[in-house]
VOBA-1610 file (N, C-alpha, C; in pm, whole numbers, padded with zeros to 5 digits, always signed):
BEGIN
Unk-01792-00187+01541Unk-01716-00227+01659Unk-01727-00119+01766Unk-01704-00180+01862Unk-01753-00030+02009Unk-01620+00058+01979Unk-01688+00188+02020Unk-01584+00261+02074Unk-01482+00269+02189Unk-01364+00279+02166Unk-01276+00314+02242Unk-01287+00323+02367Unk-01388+00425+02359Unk-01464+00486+02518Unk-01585+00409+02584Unk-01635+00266+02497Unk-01750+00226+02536Unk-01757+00156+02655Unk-01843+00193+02725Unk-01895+00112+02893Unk-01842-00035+02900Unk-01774-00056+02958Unk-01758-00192+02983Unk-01865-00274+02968Unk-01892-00372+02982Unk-01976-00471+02934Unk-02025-00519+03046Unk-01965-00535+03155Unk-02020-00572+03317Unk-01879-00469+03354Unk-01960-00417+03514Unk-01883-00373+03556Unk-01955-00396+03753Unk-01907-00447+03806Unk-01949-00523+03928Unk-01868-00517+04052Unk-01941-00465+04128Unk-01837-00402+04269Unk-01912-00476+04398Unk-01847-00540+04455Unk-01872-00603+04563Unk-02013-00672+04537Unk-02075-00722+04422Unk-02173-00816+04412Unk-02231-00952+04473Unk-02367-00912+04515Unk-02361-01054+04605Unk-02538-01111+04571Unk-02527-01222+04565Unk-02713-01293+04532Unk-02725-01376+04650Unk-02826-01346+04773Unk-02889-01463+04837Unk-03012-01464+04816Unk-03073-01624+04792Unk-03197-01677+04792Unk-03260-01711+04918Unk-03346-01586+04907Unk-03441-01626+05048Unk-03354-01583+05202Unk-03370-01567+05318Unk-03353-01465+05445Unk-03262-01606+05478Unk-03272-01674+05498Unk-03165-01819+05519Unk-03099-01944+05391Unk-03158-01902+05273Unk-03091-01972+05147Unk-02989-01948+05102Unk-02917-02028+05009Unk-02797-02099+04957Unk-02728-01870+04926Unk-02612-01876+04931Unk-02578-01738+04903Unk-02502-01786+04730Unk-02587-01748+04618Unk-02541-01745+04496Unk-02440-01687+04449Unk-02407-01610+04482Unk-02305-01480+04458Unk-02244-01469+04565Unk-02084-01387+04589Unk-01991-01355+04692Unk-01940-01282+04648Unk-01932-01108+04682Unk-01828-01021+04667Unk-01734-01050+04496Unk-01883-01068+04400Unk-01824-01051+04291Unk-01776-00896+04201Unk-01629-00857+04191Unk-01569-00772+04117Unk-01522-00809+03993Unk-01607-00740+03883Unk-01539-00766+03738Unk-01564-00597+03682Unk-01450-00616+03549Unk-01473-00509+03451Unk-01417-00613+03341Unk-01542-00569+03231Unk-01545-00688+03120Unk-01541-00544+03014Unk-01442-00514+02897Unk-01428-00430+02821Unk-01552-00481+02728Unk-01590-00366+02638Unk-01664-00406+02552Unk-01606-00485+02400Unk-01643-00542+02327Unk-01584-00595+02243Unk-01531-00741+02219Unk-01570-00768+02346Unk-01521-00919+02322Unk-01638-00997+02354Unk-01585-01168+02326Unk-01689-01291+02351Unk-01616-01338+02475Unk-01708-01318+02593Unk-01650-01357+02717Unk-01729-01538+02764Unk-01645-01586+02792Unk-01691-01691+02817Unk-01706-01745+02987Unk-01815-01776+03048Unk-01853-01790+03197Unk-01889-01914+03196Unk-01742-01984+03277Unk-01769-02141+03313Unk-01716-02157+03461Unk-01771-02284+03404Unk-01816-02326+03613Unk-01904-02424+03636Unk-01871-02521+03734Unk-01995-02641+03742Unk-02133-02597+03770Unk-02177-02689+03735Unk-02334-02644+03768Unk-02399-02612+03953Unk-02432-02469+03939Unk-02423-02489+04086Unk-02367-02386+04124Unk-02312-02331+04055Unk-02180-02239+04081Unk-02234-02058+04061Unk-02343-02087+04034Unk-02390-01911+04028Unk-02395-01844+03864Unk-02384-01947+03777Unk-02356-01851+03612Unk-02479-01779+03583Unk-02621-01912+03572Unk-02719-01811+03585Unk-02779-01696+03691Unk-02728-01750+03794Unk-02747-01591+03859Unk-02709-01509+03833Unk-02569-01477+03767Unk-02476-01379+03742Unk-02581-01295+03638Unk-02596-01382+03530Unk-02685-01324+03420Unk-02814-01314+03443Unk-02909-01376+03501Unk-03036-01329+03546Unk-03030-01170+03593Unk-02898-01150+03692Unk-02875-01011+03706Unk-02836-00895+03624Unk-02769-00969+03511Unk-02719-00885+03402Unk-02822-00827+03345Unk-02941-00916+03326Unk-03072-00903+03221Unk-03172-00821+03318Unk-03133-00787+03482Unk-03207-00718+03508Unk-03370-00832+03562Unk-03323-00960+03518Unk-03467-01049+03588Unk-03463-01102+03746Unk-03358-01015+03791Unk-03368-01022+03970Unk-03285-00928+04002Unk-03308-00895+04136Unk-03214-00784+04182Unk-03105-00887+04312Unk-02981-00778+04311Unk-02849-00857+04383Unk-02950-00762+04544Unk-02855-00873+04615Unk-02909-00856+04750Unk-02747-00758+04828Unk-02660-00756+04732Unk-02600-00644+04793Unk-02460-00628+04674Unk-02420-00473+04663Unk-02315-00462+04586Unk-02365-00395+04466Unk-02280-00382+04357Unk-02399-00299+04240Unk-02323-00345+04098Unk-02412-00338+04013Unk-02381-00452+03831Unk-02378-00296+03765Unk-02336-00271+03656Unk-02452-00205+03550Unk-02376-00287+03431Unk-02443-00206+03352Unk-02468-00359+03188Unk-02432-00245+03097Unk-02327-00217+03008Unk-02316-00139+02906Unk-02352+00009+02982Unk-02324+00022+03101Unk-02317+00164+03131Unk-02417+00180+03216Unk-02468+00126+03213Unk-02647+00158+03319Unk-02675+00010+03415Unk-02746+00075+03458Unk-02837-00041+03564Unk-02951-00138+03456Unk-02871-00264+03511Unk-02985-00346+03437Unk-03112-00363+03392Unk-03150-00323+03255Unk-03337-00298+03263Unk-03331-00198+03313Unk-03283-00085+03296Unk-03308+00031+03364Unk-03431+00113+03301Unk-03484+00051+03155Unk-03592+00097+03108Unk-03617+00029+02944Unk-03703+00117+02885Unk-03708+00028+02730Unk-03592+00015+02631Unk-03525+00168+02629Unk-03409+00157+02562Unk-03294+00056+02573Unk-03273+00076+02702Unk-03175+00006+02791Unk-03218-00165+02729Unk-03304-00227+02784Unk-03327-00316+02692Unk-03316-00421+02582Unk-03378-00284+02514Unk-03325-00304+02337Unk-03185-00337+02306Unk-03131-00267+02395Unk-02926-00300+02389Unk-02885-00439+02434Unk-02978-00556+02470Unk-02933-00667+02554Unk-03051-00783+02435Unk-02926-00855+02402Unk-02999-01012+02373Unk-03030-01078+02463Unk-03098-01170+02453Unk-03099-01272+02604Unk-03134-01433+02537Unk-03078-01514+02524Unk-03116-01675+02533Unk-03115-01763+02661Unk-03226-01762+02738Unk-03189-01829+02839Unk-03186-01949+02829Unk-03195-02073+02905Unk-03121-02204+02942Unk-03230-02279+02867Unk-03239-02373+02758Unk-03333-02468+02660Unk-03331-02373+02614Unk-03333-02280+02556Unk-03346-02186+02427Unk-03514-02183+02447Unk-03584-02099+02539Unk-03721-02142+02513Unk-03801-02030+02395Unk-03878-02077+02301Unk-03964-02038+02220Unk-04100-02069+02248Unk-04188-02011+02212Unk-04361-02056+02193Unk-04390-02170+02099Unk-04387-02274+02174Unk-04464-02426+02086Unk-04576-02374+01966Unk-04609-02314+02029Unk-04798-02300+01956Unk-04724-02180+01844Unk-04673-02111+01849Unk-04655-02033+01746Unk-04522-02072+01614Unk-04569-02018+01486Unk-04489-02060+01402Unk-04391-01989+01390Unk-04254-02052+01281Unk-04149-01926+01308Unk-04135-01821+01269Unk-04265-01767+01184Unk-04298-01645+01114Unk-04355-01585+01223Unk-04451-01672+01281Unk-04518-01586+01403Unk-04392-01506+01533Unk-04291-01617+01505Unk-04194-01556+01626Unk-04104-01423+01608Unk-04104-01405+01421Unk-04037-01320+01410Unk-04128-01154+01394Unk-04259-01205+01352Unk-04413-01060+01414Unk-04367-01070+01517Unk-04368-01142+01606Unk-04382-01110+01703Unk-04239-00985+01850Unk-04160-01077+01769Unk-03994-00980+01761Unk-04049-00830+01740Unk-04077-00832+01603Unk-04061-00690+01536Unk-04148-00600+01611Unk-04272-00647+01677Unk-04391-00593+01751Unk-04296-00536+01892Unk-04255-00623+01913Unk-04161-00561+02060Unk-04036-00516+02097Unk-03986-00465+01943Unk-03878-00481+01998Unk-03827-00356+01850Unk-03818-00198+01918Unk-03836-00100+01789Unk-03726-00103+01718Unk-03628-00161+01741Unk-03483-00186+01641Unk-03475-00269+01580Unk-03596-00349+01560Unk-03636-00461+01510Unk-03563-00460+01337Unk-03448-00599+01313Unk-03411-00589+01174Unk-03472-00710+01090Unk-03566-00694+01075Unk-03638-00820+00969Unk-03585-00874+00868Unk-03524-00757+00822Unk-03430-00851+00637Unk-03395-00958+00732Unk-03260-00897+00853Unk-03184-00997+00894Unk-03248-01106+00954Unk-03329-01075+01010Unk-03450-01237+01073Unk-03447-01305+00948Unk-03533-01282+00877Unk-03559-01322+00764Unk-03448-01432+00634Unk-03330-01313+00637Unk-03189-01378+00604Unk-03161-01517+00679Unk-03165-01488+00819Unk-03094-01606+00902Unk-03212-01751+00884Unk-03317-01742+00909Unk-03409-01817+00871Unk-03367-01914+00767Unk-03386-01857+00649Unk-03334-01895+00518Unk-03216-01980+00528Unk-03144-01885+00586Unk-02961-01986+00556Unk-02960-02052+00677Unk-03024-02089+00784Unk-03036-02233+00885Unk-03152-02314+00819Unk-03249-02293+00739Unk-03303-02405+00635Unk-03459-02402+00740Unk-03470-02273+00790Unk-03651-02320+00900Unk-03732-02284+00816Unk-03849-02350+00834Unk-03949-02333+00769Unk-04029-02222+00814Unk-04058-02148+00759Unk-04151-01977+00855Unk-04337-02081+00900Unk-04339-02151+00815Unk-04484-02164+00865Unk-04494-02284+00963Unk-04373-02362+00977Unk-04349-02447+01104Unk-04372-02421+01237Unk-04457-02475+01345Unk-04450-02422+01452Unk-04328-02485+01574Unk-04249-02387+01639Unk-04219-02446+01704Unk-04169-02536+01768Unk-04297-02535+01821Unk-04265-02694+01896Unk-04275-02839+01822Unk-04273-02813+01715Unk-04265-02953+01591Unk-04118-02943+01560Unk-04024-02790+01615Unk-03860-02810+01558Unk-03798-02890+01658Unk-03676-02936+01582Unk-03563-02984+01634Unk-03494-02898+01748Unk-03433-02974+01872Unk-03379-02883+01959Unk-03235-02824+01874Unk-03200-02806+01808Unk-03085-02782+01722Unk-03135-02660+01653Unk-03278-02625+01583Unk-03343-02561+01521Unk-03421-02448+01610Unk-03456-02506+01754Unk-03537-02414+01836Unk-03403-02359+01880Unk-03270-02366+01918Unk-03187-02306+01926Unk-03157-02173+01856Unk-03180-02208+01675Unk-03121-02109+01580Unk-03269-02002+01603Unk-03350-02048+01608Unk-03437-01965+01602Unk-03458-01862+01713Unk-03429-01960+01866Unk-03374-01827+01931Unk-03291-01747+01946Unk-03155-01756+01891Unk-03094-01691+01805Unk-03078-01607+01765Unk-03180-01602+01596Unk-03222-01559+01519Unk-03286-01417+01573Unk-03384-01425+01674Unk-03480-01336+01778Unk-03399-01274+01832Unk-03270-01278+01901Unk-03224-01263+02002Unk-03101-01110+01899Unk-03102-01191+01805Unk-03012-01121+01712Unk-03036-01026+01638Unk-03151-01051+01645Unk-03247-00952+01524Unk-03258-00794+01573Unk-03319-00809+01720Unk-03299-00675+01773Unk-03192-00605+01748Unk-03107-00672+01695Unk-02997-00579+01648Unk-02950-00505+01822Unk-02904-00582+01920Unk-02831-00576+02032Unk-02657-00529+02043Unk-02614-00431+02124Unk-02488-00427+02162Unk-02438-00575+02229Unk-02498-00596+02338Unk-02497-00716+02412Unk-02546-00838+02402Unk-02497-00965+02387Unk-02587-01052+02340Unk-02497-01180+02444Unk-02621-01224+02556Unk-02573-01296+02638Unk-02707-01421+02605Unk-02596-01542+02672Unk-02645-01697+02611Unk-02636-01760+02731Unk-02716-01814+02819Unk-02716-01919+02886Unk-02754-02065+02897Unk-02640-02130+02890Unk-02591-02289+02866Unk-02689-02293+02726Unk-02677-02218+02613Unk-02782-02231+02523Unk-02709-02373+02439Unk-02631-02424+02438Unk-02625-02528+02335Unk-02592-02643+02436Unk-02582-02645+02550Unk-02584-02798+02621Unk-02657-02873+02605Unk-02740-02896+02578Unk-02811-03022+02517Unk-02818-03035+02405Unk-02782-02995+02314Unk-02727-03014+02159Unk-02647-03119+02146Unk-02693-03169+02008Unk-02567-03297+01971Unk-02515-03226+01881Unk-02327-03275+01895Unk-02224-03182+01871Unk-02216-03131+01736Unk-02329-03188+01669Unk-02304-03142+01542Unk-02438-03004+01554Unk-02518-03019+01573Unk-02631-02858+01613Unk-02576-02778+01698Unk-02474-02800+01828Unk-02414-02751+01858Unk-02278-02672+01774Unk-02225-02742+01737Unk-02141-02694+01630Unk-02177-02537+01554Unk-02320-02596+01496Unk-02404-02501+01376Unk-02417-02383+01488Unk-02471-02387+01605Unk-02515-02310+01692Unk-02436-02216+01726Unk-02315-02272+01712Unk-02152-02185+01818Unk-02175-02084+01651Unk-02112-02119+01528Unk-02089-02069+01429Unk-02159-01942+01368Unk-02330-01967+01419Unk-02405-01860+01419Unk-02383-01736+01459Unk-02354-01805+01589Unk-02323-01692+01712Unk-02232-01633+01649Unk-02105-01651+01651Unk-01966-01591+01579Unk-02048-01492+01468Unk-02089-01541+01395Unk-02166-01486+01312Unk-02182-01355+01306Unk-02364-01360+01416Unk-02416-01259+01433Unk-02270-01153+01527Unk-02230-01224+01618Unk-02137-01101+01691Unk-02059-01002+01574Unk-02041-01080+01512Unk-01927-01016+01394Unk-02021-00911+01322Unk-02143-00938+01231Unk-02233-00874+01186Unk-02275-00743+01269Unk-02331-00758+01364Unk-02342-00667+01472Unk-02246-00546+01517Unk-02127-00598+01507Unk-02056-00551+01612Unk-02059-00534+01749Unk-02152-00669+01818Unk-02158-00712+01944Unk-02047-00741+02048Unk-02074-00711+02152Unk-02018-00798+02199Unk-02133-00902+02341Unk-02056-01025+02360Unk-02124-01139+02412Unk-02065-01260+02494Unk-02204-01247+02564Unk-02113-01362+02672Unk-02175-01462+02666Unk-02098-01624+02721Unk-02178-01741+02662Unk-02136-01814+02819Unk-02226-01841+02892Unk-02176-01928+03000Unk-02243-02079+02932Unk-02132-02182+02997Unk-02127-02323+02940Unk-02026-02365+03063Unk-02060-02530+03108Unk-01970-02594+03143Unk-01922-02674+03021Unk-01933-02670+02939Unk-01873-02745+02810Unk-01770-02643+02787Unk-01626-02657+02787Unk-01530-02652+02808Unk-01477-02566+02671Unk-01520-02714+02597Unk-01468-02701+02391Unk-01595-02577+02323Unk-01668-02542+02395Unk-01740-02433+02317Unk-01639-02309+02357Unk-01636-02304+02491Unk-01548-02166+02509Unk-01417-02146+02487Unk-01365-02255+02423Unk-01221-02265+02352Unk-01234-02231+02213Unk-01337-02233+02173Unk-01411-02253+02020Unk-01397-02121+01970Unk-01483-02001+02040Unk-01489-01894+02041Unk-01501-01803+02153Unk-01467-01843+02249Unk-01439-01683+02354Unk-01312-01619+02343Unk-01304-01516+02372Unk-01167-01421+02371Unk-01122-01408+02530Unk-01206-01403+02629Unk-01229-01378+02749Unk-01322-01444+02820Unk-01220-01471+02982Unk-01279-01603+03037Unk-01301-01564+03204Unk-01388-01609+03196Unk-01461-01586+03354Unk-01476-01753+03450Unk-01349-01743+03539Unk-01437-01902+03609Unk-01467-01906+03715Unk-01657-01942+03725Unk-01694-01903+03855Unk-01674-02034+03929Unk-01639-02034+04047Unk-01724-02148+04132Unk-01718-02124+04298Unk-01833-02182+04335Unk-01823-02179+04472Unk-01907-02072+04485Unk-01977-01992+04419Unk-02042-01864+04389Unk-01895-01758+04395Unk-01783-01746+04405Unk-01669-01645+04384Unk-01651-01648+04202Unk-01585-01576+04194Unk-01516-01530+04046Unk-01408-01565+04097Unk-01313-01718+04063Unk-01203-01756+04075Unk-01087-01711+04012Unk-01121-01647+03890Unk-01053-01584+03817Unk-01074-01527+03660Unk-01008-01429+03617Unk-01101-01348+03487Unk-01018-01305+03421Unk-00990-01256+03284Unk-00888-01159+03194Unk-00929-01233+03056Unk-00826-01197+02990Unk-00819-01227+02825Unk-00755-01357+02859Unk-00776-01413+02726Unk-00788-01559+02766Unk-00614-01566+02745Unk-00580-01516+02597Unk-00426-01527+02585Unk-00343-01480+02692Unk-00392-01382+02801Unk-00271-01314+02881Unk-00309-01444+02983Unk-00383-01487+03042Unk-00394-01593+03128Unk-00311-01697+03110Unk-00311-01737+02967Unk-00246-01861+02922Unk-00044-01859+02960Unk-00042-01711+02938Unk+00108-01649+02888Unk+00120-01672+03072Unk+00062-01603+03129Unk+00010-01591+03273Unk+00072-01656+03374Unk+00052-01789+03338Unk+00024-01925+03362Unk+00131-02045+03314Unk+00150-02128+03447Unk+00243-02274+03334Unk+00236-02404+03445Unk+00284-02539+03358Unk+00261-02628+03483Unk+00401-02638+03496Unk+00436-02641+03637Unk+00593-02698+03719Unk+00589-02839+03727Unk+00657-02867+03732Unk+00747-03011+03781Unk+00853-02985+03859Unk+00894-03015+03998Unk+00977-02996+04070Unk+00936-03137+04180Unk+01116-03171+04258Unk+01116-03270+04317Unk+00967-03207+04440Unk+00941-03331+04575Unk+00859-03312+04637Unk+00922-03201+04759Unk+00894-03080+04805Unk+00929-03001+04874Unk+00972-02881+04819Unk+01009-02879+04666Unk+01060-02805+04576Unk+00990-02654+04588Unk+00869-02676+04594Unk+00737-02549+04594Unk+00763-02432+04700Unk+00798-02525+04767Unk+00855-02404+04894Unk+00947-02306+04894Unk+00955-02324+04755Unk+01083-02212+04777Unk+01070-02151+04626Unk+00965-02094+04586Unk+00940-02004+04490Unk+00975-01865+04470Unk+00986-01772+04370Unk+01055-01620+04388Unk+00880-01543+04433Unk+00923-01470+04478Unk+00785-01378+04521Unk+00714-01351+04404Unk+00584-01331+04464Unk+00484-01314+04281Unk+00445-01465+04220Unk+00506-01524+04253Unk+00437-01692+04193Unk+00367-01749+04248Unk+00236-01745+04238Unk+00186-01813+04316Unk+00096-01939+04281Unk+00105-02061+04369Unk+00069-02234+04312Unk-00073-02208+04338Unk-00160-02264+04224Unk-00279-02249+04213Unk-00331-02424+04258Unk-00278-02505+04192Unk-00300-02612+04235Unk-00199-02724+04237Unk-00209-02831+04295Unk-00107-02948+04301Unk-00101-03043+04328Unk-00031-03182+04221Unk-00052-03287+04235Unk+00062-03337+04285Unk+00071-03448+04374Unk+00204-03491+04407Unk+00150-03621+04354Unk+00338-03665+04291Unk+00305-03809+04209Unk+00443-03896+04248Unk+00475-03954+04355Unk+00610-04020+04356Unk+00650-03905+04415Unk+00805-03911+04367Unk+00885-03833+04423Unk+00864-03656+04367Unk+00785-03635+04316Unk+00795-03463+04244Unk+00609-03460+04261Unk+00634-03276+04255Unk+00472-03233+04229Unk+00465-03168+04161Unk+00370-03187+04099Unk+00331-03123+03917Unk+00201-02993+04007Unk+00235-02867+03958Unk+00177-02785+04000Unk+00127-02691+03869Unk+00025-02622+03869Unk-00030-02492+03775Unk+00007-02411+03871Unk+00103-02305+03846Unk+00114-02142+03877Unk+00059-02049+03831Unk+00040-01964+03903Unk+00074-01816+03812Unk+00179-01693+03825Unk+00235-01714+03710Unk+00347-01646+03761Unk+00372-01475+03763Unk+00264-01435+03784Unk+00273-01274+03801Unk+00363-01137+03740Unk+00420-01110+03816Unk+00472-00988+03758Unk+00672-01027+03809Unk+00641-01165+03835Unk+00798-01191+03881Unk+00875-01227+03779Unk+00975-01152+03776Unk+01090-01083+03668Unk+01216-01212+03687Unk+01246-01299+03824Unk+01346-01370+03843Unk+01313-01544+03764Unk+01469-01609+03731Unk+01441-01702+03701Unk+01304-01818+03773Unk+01262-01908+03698Unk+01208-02000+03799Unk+01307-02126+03842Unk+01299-02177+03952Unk+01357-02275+03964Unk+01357-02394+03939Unk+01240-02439+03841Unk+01206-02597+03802Unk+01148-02577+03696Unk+01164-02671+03561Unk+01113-02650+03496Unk+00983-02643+03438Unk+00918-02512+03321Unk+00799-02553+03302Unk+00739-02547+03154Unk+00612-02579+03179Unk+00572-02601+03031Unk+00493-02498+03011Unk+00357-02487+02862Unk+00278-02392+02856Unk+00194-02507+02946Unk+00035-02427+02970Unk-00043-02470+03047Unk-00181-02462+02944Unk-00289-02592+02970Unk-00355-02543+02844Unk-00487-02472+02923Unk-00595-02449+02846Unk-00717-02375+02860Unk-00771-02486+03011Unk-00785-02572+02962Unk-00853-02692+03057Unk-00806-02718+03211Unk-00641-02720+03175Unk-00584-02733+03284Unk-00604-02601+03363Unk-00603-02469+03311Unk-00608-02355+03404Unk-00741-02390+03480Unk-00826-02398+03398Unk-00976-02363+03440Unk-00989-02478+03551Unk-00941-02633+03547Unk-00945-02742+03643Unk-00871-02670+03762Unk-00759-02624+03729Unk-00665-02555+03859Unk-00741-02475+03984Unk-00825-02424+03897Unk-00892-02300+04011Unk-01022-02379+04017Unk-01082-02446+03982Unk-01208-02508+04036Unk-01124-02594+04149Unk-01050-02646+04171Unk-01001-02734+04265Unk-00982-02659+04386Unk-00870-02589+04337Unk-00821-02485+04429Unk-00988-02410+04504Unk-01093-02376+04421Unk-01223-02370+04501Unk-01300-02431+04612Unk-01276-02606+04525Unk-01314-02673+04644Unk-01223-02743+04744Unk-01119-02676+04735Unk-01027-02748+04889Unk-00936-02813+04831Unk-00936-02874+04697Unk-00822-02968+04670Unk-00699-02881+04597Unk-00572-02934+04679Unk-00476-02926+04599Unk-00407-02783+04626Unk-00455-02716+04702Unk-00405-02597+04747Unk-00304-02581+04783Unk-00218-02660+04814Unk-00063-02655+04864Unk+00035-02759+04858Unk+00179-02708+04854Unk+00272-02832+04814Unk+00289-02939+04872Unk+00199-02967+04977Unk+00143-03093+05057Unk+00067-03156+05014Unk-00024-03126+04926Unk-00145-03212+04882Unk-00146-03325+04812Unk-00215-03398+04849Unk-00239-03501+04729Unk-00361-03537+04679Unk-00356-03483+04545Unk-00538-03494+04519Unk-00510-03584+04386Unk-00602-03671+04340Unk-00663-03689+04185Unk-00706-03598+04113Unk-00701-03578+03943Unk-00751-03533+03850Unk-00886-03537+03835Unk-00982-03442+03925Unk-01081-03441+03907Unk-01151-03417+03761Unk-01255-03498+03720Unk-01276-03465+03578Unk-01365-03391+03532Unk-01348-03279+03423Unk-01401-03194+03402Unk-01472-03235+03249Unk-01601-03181+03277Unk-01704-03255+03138Unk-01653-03123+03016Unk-01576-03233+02916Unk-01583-03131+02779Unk-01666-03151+02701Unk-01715-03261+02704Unk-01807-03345+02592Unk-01936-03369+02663Unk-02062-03375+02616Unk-02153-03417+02679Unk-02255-03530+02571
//
């Protein structure tokens, strides 16, 4: 498990990604500090900047303004540096033409922390065949196997992008479980961006939700939850909250509006009653609140729907 003293895991000061001298701006004045040790989870619609975030993490583009480092250093800052970072990017891609024995030579060839028992182990207990190539596996199987690679290096960091969205929920399932797995084995820690909702309820500890290219909001997932609650109060009720509470989003229904707060560091009663708030509802709250809806005790928006299932 990391030390006490270990580098945060991202640490990001005024971060920003634009594509191209007039293209889309990916990133906005993103600030995080992600402790080491945990499974952070980065959701957000598609669109929203996750793989940029991590393309930058991994060091496979540079930010156009602001500064990242990754476990203490600048991304890819060299070979070592590296070796400390898993990477699965988006389809889990592997070499068709090569078999899964070939993928794991080929690991060990590049990669000097290379742990073969454990390749070898994981192989075995997901059921792949070593002399199979590839591109003859199951997308459920080309998953474990990147994985398997990703894990083997025996990494501090081990980041996943949308790696099990196209999985059916049962390879998906196998896929999440791995992961847990290896983090635990390791003593990793790892981040998994997904708009699938039920993976990062599954296993993250810590939650990141981007959208709009901003970081809408970030922490441990339990203090968010504690954080956090939905109101019910008649219509006009909102207006008159104790300082420190502030309405993240809101539905008006009839005569009352059902709102997600957060209720901060304010010590005074509330005035209407509330409930807990769950994972889904927070994370819907601030994507709304992103795109314009629902921002104030005037609004009237619909339950925009958020994909848990695919």
């Amino acid at each position: 498990m990391p030390h006490a003293d270990s580098p945060p895991v991202f640490h990001a000061t005024g971060l920003a990604k634009k594509y191209g001298r007039r293209g889309k701006q990916a990133l906005v004045d993103v600030n995080l500090t992600i402790p080491a040790g945990r499974v952070i989870g980065l959701v957000g619609p598609n669109g929203a900047g996750k793989s940029t975030l991590l393309h930058l993490a991994c060091g496979l583009i540079e930010p156009t303004a602001g500064s990242l480092t990754v476990l203490g250093s600048r991304p890819a800052a060299n070979a070592a540096h590296l070796a400390r970072v898993g990477f699965v990017a988006q389809n889990t891609p592997v070499y068709g033409s090569f078999s899964v024995a070939e993928h794991l030579t080929l690991g060990a060839k590049m990669n000097p922390g290379w742990d073969q028992a454990l390749a070898e182990r994981r192989v075995r207990q997901v059921g792949l065949n070593p002399g199979q190539r590839a591109g003859h596996l199951s997308g459920g199987q080309r998953a474990q196997l990147a994985l398997t690679i990703a894990a083997a290096k025996r990494p501090e960091l081990l980041i996943f992008d949308e790696p099990a969205a196209a999985l059916d929920p049962l390879a998906r399932k196998g896929f999440l479980r791995n992961l847990m797995d290896f983090v635990r084995e390791l003593g990793a820690s790892a981040v998994l961006s997904s708009h699938l909702l039920d993976d990062i309820e599954q296993v993250c500890d810590y939650l990141i939700v981007l959208c709009d290219s901003r970081v809408q909001v970030a922490g441990d997932v339990r203090a968010l939850l504690t954080g956090h609650a939905r109101m019910t109060a008649p219509r006009g009720g909102l207006d008159r909250l104790p300082p420190g509470v502030e309405v993240i989003r809101v539905e008006n229904r009839g005569h009352h509006s059902h709102a997600v707060i957060r209720t901060g560091a304010t010590s005074g009663p509330l005035p209407h009653p509330v409930e807990p708030v769950s994972l889904e509802e927070l994370v819907l709250a601030y994507m709304s609140r992103a795109a314009g809806m629902g921002t104030g005790a005037g609004a009237d928006v619909e339950t925009e729907a958020w994909e848990t299932q695919r």
